[in-house]
C-alpha positions in Angstrom: -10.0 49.4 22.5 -13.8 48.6 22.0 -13.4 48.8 18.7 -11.1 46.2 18.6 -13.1 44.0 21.1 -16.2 44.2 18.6 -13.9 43.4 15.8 -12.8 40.8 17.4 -15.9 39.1 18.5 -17.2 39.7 15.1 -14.7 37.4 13.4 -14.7 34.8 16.4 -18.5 34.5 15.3 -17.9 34.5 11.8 -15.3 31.7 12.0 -17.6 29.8 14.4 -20.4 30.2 12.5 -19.3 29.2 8.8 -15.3 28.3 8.8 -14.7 26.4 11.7 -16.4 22.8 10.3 -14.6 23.2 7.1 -11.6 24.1 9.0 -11.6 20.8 11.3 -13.3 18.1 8.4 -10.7 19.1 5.5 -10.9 16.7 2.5 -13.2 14.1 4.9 -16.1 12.5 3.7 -18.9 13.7 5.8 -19.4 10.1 7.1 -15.7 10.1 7.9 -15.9 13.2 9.9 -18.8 11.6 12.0 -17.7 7.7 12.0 -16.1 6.4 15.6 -12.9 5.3 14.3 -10.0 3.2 16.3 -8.2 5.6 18.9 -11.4 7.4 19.7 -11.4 5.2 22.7 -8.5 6.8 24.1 -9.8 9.8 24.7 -13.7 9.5 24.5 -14.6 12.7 26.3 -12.3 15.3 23.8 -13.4 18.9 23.6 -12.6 19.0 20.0 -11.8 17.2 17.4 -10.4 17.4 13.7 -10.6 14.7 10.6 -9.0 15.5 8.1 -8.0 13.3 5.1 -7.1 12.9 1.9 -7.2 9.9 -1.2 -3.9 8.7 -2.1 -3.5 6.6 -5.2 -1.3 3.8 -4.1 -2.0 0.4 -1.7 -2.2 1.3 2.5 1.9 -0.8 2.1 2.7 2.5 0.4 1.4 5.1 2.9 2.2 3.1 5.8 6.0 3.5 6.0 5.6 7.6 6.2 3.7 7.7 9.2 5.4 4.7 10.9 8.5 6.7 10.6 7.0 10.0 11.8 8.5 12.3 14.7 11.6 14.7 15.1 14.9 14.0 13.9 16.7 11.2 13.5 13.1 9.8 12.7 11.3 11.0 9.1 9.5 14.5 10.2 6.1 15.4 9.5 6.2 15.9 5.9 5.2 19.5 6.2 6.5 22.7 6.8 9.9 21.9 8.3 11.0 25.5 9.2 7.4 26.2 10.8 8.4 23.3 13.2 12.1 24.2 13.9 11.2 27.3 15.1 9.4 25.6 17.9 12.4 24.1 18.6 10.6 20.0 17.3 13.8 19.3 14.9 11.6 18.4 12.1 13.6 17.0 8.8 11.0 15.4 6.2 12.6 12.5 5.3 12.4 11.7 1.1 13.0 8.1 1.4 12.0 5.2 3.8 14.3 4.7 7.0 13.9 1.2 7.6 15.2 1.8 11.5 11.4 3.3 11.8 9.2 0.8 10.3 8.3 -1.2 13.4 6.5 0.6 15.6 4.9 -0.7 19.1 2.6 0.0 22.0 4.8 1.9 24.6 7.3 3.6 22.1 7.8 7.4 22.8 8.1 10.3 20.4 8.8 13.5 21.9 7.3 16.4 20.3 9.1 19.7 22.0 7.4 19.0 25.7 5.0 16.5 24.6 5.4 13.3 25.1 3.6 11.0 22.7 3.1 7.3 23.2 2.0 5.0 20.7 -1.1 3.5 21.9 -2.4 1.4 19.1 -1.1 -0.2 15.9 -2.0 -1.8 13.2 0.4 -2.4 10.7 -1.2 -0.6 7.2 -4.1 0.1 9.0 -4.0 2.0 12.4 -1.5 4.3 14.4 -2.3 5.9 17.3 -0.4 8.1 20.0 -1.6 10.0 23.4 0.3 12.7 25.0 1.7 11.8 28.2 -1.2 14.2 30.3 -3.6 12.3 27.8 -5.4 15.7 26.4 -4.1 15.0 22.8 -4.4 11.6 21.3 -3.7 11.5 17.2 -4.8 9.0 15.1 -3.8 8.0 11.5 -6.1 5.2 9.9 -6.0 4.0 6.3 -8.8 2.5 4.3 -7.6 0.6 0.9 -10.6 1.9 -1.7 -10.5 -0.1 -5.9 -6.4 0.4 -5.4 -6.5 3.6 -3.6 -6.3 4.5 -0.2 -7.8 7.0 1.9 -5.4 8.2 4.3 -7.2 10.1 7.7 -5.8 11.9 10.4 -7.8 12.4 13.4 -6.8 14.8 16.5 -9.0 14.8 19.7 -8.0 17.6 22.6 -9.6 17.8 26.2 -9.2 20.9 27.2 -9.3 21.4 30.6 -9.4 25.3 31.1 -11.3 28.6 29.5 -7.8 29.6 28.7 -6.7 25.8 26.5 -10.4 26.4 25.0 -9.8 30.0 23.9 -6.4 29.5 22.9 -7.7 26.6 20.3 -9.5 28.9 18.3 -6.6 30.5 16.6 -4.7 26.9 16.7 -7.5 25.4 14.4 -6.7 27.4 11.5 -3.3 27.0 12.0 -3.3 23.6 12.4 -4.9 22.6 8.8 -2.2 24.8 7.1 0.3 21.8 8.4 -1.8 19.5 8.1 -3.0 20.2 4.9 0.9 20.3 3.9 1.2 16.7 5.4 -1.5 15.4 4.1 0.1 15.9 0.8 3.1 15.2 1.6 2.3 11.9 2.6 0.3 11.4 -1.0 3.3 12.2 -2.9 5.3 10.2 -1.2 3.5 7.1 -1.3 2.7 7.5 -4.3 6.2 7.7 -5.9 7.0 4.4 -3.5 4.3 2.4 -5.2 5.5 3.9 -8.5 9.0 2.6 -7.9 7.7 -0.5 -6.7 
């Protein structure tokens, strides 16, 4: 059992130590990873906090649609591992093709996420989304930045967490979190980047 204990802490340090920033900044610039961007406000106190990002080579108009339309079933998914999500129960189905019944999204819409509650807080059309969680410890952030006809696409995730218990049960979340994310990320870039191809 002590054994295991020491094992244990040994990795925890390790991941702490070297693998957790590359874990939370994946694909950011390091001035991204640092900047205040729009939705920070909503939750300025977080415990932690994740950018992650990626360059997709078509106009903001061509990423936009994908994460306007985000969220379980009927709505477009999450553009990642769909049978990861279903087992939790979120009815995730990545959608392949624009739903134009999702393109209009406002402050005060819901999106349930098994029993969160997100509510989209800010928007700006090609340029800003941002939801909250109904006990307001999670607010995510997408914000896109148009770059010489490309666009950098950035997902930002800030967490309060309240206990010794949320904060210890993050750690193995984090790792687990950029393997979907990662998946999305891409998603998203392929995506878009057919539409604007089509286009």
């Amino acid at each position: 059992m002590l054994t295991r204990v020491v094992i244990l802490a040994a990795l925890a340090g390790i991941y702490w130590r070297w693998l957790r920033d590359p874990v939370l900044t994946y694909g950011a610039e390091p001035a991204e990873a640092a900047a205040t961007l729009p939705g920070d406000e909503l939750l300025p106190d977080a415990d932690g906090v994740s950018t992650r990002a990626i360059t997709v080579d078509a106009p903001a108009s061509a990423v936009w649609p994908w994460i306007a339309q985000m969220g379980p079933a009927p709505r477009g998914g999450a553009y990642t591992y769909d049978w990861i999500e279903n087992l939790l129960g979120l009815t995730m189905h990545s959608a392949d093709e624009v739903l134009p019944d999702f393109q209009d999204p406002h402050v005060g819409d819901t999106i349930g996420y098994g029993p969160n509650v997100m509510r989209v807080e800010r928007v700006e059309p090609q340029r800003v989304l941002a939801w909250q969680s109904a006990d307001g410890n999670w607010v995510w952030t997408f914000v896109l930045e148009e770059r010489d006809g490309a666009t950098r696409l950035i997902s930002r995730n800030r967490f309060r967490l309240p206990t010794l218990g949320a904060r210890i049960g993050m750690l193995p979340m984090e790792p687990g979190s950029l393997v979907m994310e990662r998946k999305m990320l891409r998603g998203m870039k392929e995506r878009a980047e057919r539409l604007a191809a089509e286009a």
